[in-house]
C-alpha positions in Angstrom: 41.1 101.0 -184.7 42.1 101.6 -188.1 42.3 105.2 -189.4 41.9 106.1 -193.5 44.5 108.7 -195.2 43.0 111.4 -197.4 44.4 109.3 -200.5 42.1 106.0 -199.7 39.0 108.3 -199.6 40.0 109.9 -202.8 40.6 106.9 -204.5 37.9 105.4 -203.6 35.5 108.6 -204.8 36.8 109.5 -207.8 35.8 106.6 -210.3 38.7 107.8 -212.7 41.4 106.8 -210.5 43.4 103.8 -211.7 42.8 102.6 -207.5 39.2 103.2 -207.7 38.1 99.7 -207.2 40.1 98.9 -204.5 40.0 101.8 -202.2 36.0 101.6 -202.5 36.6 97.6 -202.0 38.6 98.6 -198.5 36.4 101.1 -197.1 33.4 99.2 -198.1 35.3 96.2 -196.1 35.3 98.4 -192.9 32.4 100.0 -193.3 30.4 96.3 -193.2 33.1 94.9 -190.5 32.3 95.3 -186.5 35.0 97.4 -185.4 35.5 100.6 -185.1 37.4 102.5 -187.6 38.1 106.8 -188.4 39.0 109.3 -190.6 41.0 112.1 -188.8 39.1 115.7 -189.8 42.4 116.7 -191.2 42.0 113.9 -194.1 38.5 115.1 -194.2 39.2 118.1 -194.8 41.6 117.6 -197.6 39.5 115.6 -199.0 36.9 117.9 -200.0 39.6 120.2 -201.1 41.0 117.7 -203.5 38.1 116.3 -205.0 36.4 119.6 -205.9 39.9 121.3 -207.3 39.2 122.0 -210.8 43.2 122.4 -211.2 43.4 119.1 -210.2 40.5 116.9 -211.6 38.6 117.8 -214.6 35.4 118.1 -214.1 35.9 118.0 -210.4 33.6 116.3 -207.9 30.2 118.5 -207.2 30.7 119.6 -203.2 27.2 117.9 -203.2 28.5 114.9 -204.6 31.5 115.2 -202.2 29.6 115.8 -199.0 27.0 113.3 -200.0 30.2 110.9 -200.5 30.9 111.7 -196.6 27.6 111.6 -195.6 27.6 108.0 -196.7 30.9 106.9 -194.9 29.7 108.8 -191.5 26.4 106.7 -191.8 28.4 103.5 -191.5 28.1 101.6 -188.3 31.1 102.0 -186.6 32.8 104.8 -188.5 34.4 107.8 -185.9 35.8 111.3 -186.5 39.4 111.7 -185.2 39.8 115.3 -183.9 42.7 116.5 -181.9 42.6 115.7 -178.4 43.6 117.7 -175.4 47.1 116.6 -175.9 47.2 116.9 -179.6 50.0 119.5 -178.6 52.1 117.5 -177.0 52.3 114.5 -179.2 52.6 117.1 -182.6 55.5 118.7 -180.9 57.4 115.5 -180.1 56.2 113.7 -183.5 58.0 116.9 -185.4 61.4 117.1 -183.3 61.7 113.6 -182.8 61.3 112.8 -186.7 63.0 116.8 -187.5 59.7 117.2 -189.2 59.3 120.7 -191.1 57.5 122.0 -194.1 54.4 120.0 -195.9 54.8 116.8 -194.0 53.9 118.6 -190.6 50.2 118.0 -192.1 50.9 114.5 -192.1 52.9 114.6 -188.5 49.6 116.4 -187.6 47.5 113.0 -188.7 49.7 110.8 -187.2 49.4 112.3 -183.9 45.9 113.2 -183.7 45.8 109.0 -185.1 48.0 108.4 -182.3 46.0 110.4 -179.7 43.2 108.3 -180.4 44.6 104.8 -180.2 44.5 104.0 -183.9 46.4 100.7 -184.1 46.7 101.1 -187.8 46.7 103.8 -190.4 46.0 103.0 -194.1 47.4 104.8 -196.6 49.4 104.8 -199.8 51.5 107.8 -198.8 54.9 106.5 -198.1 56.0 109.7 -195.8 53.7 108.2 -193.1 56.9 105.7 -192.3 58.7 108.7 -190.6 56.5 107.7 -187.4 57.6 104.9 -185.6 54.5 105.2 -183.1 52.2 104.9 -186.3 52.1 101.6 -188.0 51.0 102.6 -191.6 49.8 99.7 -194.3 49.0 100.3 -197.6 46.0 98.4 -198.4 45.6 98.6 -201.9 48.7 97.0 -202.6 48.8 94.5 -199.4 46.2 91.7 -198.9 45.3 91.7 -195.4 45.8 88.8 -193.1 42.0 89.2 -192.0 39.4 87.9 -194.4 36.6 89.5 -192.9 38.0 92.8 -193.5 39.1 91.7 -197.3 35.7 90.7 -197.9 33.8 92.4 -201.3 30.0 93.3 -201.1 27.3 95.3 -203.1 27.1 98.2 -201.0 28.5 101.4 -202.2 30.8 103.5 -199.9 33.0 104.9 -202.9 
């Protein structure tokens, strides 16, 4: 399964972004593929948050606009919600000591295990940090072609 950082999903919202087209081109890729892919809560969460900052877009997304935004991804066949299992715990507490994780990356040790937890074989995102775990593999999709040309496929579907 292949999970999607809070910076692909912002990307592909906000139409201003300079990665606009190809963050909506990837998720609109797995949206239309048959797999299954996820978007951790966490990234869902800070989503919302960032989009609808006035301090950090101007105008900011409309939370209508936002939440209609998820709505759409959540609607798309084989799209999951990656919540923290029952041994979140255990894998956040090794992810931090192993990688001597502390301040505002623990958010992003939090996605990796709760990514982990749930078998995600890859996570894309454009956030370099994500290479401090070794249990994650992490690709940046809108700078890397991907070997599969399924998933690099284009359509007129709007998930972005």
């Amino acid at each position: 399964m292949i999970a999607i950082d809070t910076n692909i999903l912002v990307y592909a919202h906000r139409s201003d972004s300079e990665w606009h087209s190809r963050a909506r081109s990837c998720l609109r890729s797995l949206a239309e593929g048959r797999g299954q892919w996820g978007i951790p809560w966490a990234c869902l969460h800070e989503f919302l948050a960032i989009v609808t900052h006035p301090r950090i877009y101007d105008p900011p997304s409309a939370i209508e606009a936002a939440v209609d935004q998820v709505d759409a991804w959540l609607e798309a066949p084989g799209t999951e919600l990656l919540g923290e299992s029952g041994a979140h715990w255990e894998l956040l507490s090794e992810t931090l000591c192993h990688g001597r994780i502390q301040g505002p990356i623990v958010h992003d040790a939090r996605v990796a295990s709760t990514c982990i937890g749930h078998g995600v074989t890859e996570l894309w995102t454009a956030d370099r940090d994500f290479g401090r775990f070794p249990r994650l593999q992490v690709r940046n999709p809108l700078i890397e072609e991907h070997p599969d040309p399924c998933l690099a496929r284009k359509s007129s579907r709007s998930l972005g």
